[in-house]
C-alpha positions, 0 to 999 in steps of 0.5 A: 409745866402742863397743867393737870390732863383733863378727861376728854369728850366720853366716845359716843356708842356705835350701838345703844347699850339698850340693843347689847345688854340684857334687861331685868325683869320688871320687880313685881314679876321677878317677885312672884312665887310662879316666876318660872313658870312665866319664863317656860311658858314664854319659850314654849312660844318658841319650841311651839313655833320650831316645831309648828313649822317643821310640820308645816311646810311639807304641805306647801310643796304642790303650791310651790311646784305650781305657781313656780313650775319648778321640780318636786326636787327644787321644791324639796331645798325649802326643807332641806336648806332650812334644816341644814342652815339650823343644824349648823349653826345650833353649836355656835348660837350656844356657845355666843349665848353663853358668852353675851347673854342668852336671853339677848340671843333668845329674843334676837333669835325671834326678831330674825325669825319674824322678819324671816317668816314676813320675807318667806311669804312675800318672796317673788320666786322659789330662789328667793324663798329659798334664801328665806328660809336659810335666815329664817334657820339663822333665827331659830337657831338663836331660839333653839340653842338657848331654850332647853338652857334658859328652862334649865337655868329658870326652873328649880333644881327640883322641878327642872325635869317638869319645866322640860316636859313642858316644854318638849310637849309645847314641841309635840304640839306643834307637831300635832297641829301642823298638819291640820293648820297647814292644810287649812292654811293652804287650800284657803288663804294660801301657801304664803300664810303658811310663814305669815302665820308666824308673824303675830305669834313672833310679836307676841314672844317678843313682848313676852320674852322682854318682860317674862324672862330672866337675866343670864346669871351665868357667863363664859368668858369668850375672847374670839370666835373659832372661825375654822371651827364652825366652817368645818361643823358645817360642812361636816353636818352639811354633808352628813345630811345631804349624803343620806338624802341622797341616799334616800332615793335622789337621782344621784350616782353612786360614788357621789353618795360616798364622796360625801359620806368621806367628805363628812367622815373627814371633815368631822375627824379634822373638827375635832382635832381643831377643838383639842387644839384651838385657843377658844373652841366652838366646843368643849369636848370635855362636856363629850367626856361626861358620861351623862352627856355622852349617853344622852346626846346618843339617845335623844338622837335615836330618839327622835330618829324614832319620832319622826320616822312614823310621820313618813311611814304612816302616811305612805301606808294609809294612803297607799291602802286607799285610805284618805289624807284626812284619815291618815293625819289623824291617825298620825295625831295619836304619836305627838298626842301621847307625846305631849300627855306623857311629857306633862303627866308623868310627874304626877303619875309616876313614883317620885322615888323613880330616878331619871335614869329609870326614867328613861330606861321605862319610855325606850322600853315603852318605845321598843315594844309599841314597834315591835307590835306594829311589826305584827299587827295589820297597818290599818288605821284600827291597829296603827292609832294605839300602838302610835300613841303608847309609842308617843307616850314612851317618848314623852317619858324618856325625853324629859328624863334625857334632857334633864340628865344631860343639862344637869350634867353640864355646868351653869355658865355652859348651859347655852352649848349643852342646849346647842347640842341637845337640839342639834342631835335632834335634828339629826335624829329628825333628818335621819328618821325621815331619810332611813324610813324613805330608803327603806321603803324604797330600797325594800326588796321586791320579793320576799316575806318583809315589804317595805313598811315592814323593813322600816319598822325594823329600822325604827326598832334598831333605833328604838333598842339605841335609845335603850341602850344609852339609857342603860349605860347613862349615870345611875345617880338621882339626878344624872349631876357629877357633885360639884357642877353646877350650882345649886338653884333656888326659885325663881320668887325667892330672894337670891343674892349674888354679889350683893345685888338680887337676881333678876 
């Protein structure tokens, strides 16, 4: 006989559990009645620095042309790598989020970014700069995919449309200040303290995130990765993007334009076929089927097609009028700045009884009409600043509303892809405003009553009427939520139970 099996030695951990799992806030954080206020206020860090950089580095590209003597169209893929790397890869960052944690995948998002930031302004040539900034999209990907999610999952249910207005005013600041911080950056310390400037601010999310953010409280259970998914979202979104750059006025011919419009075309259809019949897939096509979701991806993106096409067009017309860059940037300031007022302050000074729907249909209007103006008044500084902060502040009160009609449509353990989602149609939207304004201004017919701002303005119009009419045909409940969704959230400071065990 064998005597009784004893319990070998426990296998020792290939990575300490302290790097894999989430830790809880610290108690008396937890416990204070403003709790999520904290957590918002920490992925502001986050919405302020993605947007900070996206404004940034465009004032770095007549550095970079010097000290490396390369082309303004090797240049260019600092941006162009950057915003193609981060659109890739927003879906999947969410879809792990939601599976291992997203607060883990938000602070890890942070430590890629820094690091990245550091490498970028240390990088020896415009090649390594390059690879760079695709780890350092990698990063921000991880951090944009879960932060509409952890302020959607921190705030309560009531106050969830405030904490995204914050949070979507912490972007249009960055916005704002890129251009001042960048040009102060690069004609005093240089252009390498453009990404050096995103290591102290990095550092400090990190500790803050640590201690401020809660505990996903919410998984899905994820048993593999879907591989072939991912690889053609890239290439349908790569060459989506690359297509319309192209478009914009690259020297490229004609038939490669098309081959990459069939490219993307294909791509996408064979993505979607794998979605429907893949075992776990990246994307749960049946959170497209949500009318809220449906109608409110399509407006966020014409959207911010319509946020950030002014920042091409208005420029190109001021200085082209003789104007100064100094006036032209401050006149630009007026579009995130109503921006961010309406984002923070349109709780408070618009009816509660208004529902998110109206909401939305209220800002796409305000949005259509401010560029219908522009389409008749003279493009003088005088005339562009008003027009360019009412356009902000239509803007401000549609995409809080949007967001939130979208986050609450989707379920709880969700949340991470809805986030992935919301902000990979931004970056479209951003791609597409920036490319159909430049190909209108440069394919405008030479003659003519209409010149080139002008047939951008009515690009920009076509896009603002697309953000109307998604609000139109968006859900006519309160709350945008199908009853039975989501359940329901209490505030941060309150005692909550699941489990047995408290939140935290």
């Amino acid at each position: 006989m064998t005597g009784p099996r004893t319990a070998g030695p426990p296998r020792r951990r290939l990575v300490p559990k302290a790097l894999t799992h989430e830790r809880p806030r610290p108690e008396r954080i937890r416990d204070l009645p403003g709790a999520w206020w904290l957590a918002v206020a920490t992925v502001c860090f986050g919405a302020f620095m993605g947007q900070l950089d996206a404004s940034i580095v465009t004032l770095t590209y007549g550095s970079l042309r010097t000290e490396f003597g390369a082309e303004l169209a090797a240049v260019e893929w600092v941006s162009l790598a950057y915003l193609i790397t981060l659109v890739a890869l927003l879906v999947p960052a969410g879809r792990l989020a939601d599976a291992h944690g997203r607060k883990l995948f938000y602070l890890y998002g942070f430590v890629v970014f820094t690091v990245a930031s550091a490498a970028c302004g240390l990088a020896p040539s415009l090649g390594a700069l390059i690879g760079c900034r695709i780890l350092q999209a990698a990063g921000a990907a991880m951090m944009q995919a879960n932060s509409v999610a952890l302020v959607a999952t921190s705030a309560p249910r009531g106050r969830m449309r405030t904490a995204l207005g914050v949070q979507a005013a912490a972007q249009a600041l960055g916005l704002a200040l890129g251009p001042t911080v960048g040009g102060a950056l690069v004609s005093t310390l240089g252009w390498r303290w453009v990404f050096g400037v995103n290591v102290p601010v990095g550092l400090v999310a990190l500790v803050a995130g640590h201690y401020l953010l809660p505990r996903t409280r919410s998984r899905q259970h994820v048993t593999g990765f879907d591989w072939p998914g991912l690889a053609l979202l890239a290439v349908a979104t790569t060459s989506g993007l690359l297509g319309v750059s192209a478009a914009s006025g690259l020297p490229v011919p004609v038939w490669g334009i098309g081959g990459l419009f069939v490219l993307c075309a294909v791509s996408a259809w064979a993505f979607v076929e794998r979605q429907r019949r893949a075992a776990t897939p990246l994307l749960d096509l049946k959170l497209l089927r949500l009318r809220a979701v449906a109608s409110g991806l399509l407006g966020a993106l014409s959207g911010y097609l319509v946020l950030f096409g002014p920042l091409v067009l208005v420029p190109v017309v001021l200085t082209g009028n003789g104007h100064s860059d100094l006036t032209a940037g401050a006149v630009l300031t007026a579009l995130p700045a109503g921006f961010a007022a309406a984002a923070t302050t349109a709780d408070r000074l618009l009816p509660p009884t208004l529902t998110d729907r109206t909401r939305c249909l209220l800002g796409a209007a305000v949005c259509t009409v401010a560029l219908a103006a522009l389409l008749v008044v003279p493009l003088t500084p005088a005339g562009l600043a008003p027009l360019l902060a009412l356009l902000g502040m239509g803007l401000g009160t549609f995409t809080p509303a949007n967001n939130t009609l979208i986050m609450g449509a989707i379920p709880a353990a969700s949340s991470g892809t809805g986030g992935g989602l919301v902000n990979m149609t931004r970056g479209l939207g951003t791609a597409l405003g920036v490319a159909l304004v430049t190909l209108a201004l440069h394919a405008a017919p030479t003659h003519g009553t209409l010149d080139g701002p002008r047939w951008a303005l009515i690009v920009l119009i076509a896009a603002s009427a697309l953000t109307l009419a998604a609000a139109w045909l968006g859900p006519g409940s309160k709350d945008g939520t199908r009853h039975g969704r989501r359940p329901s959230r209490r505030p941060c400071g309150e005692a909550r139970r699941h489990a047995g065990r408290p939140a935290r």
